[in-house]
C-alpha angles and dihedrals in degrees: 000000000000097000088044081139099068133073090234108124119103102214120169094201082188092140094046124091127264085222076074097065091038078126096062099038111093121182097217131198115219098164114040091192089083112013090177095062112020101063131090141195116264113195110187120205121265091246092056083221101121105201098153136010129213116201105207111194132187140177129219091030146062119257090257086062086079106049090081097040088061158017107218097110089057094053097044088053093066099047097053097261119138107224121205126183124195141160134241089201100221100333112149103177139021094267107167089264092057091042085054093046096048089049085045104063096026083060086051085048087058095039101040095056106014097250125180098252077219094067106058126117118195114214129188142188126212108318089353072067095062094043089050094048081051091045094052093048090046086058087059110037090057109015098169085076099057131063091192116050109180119243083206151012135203131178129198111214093344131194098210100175117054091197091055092044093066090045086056088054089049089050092052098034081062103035082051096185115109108058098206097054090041087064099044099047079055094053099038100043091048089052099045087050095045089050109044096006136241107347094223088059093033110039088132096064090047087050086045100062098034125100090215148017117190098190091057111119085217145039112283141163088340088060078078089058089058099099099035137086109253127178127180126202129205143147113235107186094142097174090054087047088046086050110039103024094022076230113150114192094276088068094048133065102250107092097043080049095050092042083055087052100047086050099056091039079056099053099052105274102133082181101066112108137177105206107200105201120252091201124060100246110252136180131236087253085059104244128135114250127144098218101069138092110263090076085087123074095232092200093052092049089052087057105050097050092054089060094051091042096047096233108159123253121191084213107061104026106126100188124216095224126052120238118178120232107212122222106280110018132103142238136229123173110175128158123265131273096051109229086244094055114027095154092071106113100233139105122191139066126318113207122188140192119195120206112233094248092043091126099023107103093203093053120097084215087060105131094004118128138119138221137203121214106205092196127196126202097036104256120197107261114188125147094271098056086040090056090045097047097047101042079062092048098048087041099039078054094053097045073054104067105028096087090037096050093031103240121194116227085248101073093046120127136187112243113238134186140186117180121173131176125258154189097309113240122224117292090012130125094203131347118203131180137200155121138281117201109192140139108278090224094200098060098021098232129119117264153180121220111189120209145188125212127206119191128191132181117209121203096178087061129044083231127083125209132225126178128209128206119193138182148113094239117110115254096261094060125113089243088070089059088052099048092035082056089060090058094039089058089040100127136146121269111248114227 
C-alpha cells in the first residue's frame, strides 16, 4: 500500500475482539483512597490520535462488566474517539457525592491524556442514564462549576423521571409476577426513600435530582438539555414485555423517556432523538432481556458522536476550497496533528494527492506529492517554524516505519531541514523553499526530498492555507509543473 505511512485508513473493527486492543486498554486510578472502587478502564484509539471521548457510566457493576455487552469501545477505537468506562457503584440518582465523582474522574480524563474539555460525550446505562442526563444539565445550569460540559448525552434504557420511577416499583411490588422486577422495585423503592425520604412528604427532593418530571406545569431540569444533543435508547417490544413480564407501556421507561424527548423537541432542541432499538436487547449469555446493552447500534451511535463532537470523517468532509485531484493519483484527508507527529503545533485538515509513480523507485514521480494544510486558528507560519515542523513531521514518518520495515540501526539517518523564504508567487502571502534530508524508508538509502512551500492568508475565511511540493527531482524537472497546476487552481469553493 503506497501511503502505508499515514493513518488514513476508516476501519469499523466491530467484528473483531476487544483481547486485540489489550495494548491499548488501561485500568486507571483517579482516586487513591480507594483504589478498588475509584478507577476505570481507558481504551485510546488505534490511531493513538485522540480527537473526541465518550464517558460510559454504570451502576451495579464494575466498569469490566461492559466490555462483553457491547461493542462501543471497539468501534470508537477505530474512529479516533478515546473511550472511558467507570462506575457509579450503586448510585441511583445525581446526589452531590456522585456529581463530584463524575467531575472527578472526567478532570483526571483531561489531565491524564491532554484532551480538548469540548470533546467529551457522556454516556449512561440504565439509572447511571439518568445521573449522567442530570450531570450534563448541572454542567449547564451552572457552568462556572464545571471545567467539561458535554457536547452530548445519551441514555440506554433510561428512568428519566425519579418520581416515576417509584411509582414503577409500586406498580411491580403489586402486580407481583415477574421475580426480578419485584426485587428491584423493593430495592429500589427502600433506597430512594432512605436516601431522600417518603415520596408523599418529599416529592421536591425527588423533582430536584431528576432530570425530568413529566408532571411539572412548566419547564424544569430538562430546560438545561435544550441546546445539547440527547438521545434515548429503549427496546420497545411491547408484545415480548406483555408475554414474558405481563408489563404494558405504562410498567416500563419508555413513555416517561419519549414525553422527555417531545418536550425538548418542543422546546427547540432539533437534536433530541428517541431510538427505538431494531434488534430485541440480549445479553452476552444470550438471553433475551430489554434492559442491556445490545439494544444501541453501536456504529450508528459512533457516528453520530463523531459529528457532534466534530471528530473528522474522510467520508463526509465536504471542503470549502476546491483542490483537483488529477487522473491517476490518489487521495489521502486525515485530521491534524498526524498520529506520528502530534507536537506539531496545527490544527485543521491535511489533504493529500499522490503522483502515480509516488512508490515506484523507477519512476521519476517517485516521492513526489504534495499536501495542503487547511489550518484553523491562524497560526504564525515564517521559515524558521516551517523548518522546525516539518523536521518533526519527516522524522515523526521515519520512526514510523523503522519497526514496521525493520530498519537496522545502520541505516539510520538524522532528519534535517532547511527551509528559507523566497520571491512570493501570485496570490501568495508568503512562498518559501528548502530541503528536507532525511532516511527514504522504502529503499533504505539517504535522501533529499526538495520542497516548495506556498502560504495564503485568507481573510474571507478564519483558515489559512498552506501548500506543500515535494520530490527528489531536481527543480527544473517537468514533476514540479504538474505539482505547481494543482496550487495554481487552488480556489474556494462558492456556496
Amino acid at each position: 500500500m503506497k501511503k502505508f505511512f499515514f493513518n488514513f485508513i476508516f476501519i469499523v473493527l466491530l467484528t473483531l475482539p476487544l483481547d486485540l486492543f489489550c495494548q491499548n486498554l488501561e485500568r486507571l486510578i483517579y482516586d487513591q483512597k480507594d483504589s478498588a472502587n475509584n478507577y476505570y478502564l481507558a481504551l485510546t484509539p488505534r490511531s493513538g490520535n485522540i480527537q473526541g471521548v465518550q464517558v460510559l457510566f454504570l451502576s451495579f457493576n464494575n466498569p469490566e462488566d461492559v466490555l462483553p455487552e457491547t461493542r462501543l469501545p471497539n468501534v470508537a477505537y477505530a474512529n479516533d474517539i478515546l473511550t472511558i468506562i467507570a462506575s457509579l457503584d450503586t448510585s441511583l440518582f445525581a446526589d452531590d457525592a456522585i456529581v463530584a465523582r463524575i467531575s472527578k474522574i472526567l478532570n483526571h480524563v483531561v489531565k491524564r491524556y491532554s484532551v480538548d474539555t469540548s470533546k467529551f460525550a457522556l454516556g449512561g446505562y440504565m439509572y447511571a442514564g439518568n445521573i449522567v442526563l442530570r450531570y450534563t444539565e448541572l454542567c449547564y445550569e451552572h457552568p462556572e462549576e464545571f471545567s467539561v460540559h458535554p457536547k452530548a448525552v445519551y441514555a440506554i434504557d433510561c428512568p428519566v423521571d425519579l418520581v416515576e420511577l417509584m411509582h414503577w416499583c409500586e406498580r411491580e411490588i403489586k402486580k407481583n409476577y415477574f421475580p426480578g422486577a419485584v426485587g428491584d422495585g423493593k430495592y429500589i423503592s427502600n433506597a430512594l426513600t432512605r436516601q431522600l425520604g417518603a415520596l408523599s412528604s418529599n416529592m421536591d427532593k425527588y423533582i430536584r435530582v431528576s432530570p425530568f418530571y413529566k408532571d411539572a406545569q412548566h419547564p424544569g431540569n430538562e430546560q438545561y438539555l435544550k441546546t445539547i444533543p440527547v438521545r434515548l435508547y429503549y427496546d420497545t417490544d411491547i408484545d415480548w414485555e406483555l408475554k414474558n413480564r405481563r408489563n404494558s407501556y405504562y410498567d416500563t421507561y419508555i413513555p416517561d423517556g419519549s414525553e422527555l424527548i417531545s418536550r425538548l423537541l418542543l422546546s427547540g432542541n432539533k437534536e433530541a432523538e428517541f431510538i427505538a432499538s431494531k434488534l430485541p436487547g440480549m445479553r452476552s449469555n444470550g438471553l433475551r432481556n430489554p434492559h442491556s446493552w445490545s439494544i444501541l447500534d453501536e456504529t450508528d451511535c459512533i457516528q453520530w458522536l463523531k459529528q457532534k463532537l466534530g471528530v473528522f470523517d474522510p467520508r463526509t468532509y465536504a471542503p470549502a476550497y476546491y483542490l483537483s485531484i488529477p487522473q491517476g493519483w490518489d487521495l489521502e484527508q486525515f485530521r491534524l496533528p498526524p498520529d506520528f507527529a502530534r507536537e506539531l503545533p496545527y490544527k485543521g485538515i491535511q489533504d493529500v494527492r499522490f503522483t502515480p509513480g509516488w512508490g515506484d523507485v523507477k519512476s521519476d514521480e517517485y516521492w513526489a506529492y504534495a499536501y495542503l494544510l487547511w489550518l484553523e486558528q491562524k497560526p504564525v507560519i515564517n521559515a524558521e517554524t516551517l523548518q522546525e515542523n516539518l523536521k518533526a513531521y519527516f522524522g515523526g514518518l521515519v520512526s514510523r516505519n523503522i519497526p514496521v520495515r525493520k530498519i537496522p540501526a545502520d541505516k539510520l539517518v538524522p532528519t534535517v531541514t532547511a527551509i528559507n523564504k523566497i520571491k512570493t508567487s501570485d496570490g501568495d502571502t508568503e512562498t518559501f523553499s528548502g530541503t528536507i534530508s532525511m532516511l527514504d524508508y522504502m529503499t533504505q538509502t539517504p535522501m533529499v526530498l526538495n520542497t516548495v512551500i506556498h502560504e495564503r492568508k485568507l481573510p474571507e475565511t478564519d483558515h489559512t492555507a498552506l501548500f506543500f511540493e515535494f520530490s527528489p527531482q531536481p527543480r527544473t524537472h517537468a514533476i514540479w509543473s504538474e505539482l505547481e497546476k494543482l496550487w495554481t487552481e487552488f480556489r474556494l469553493q462558492k456556496h
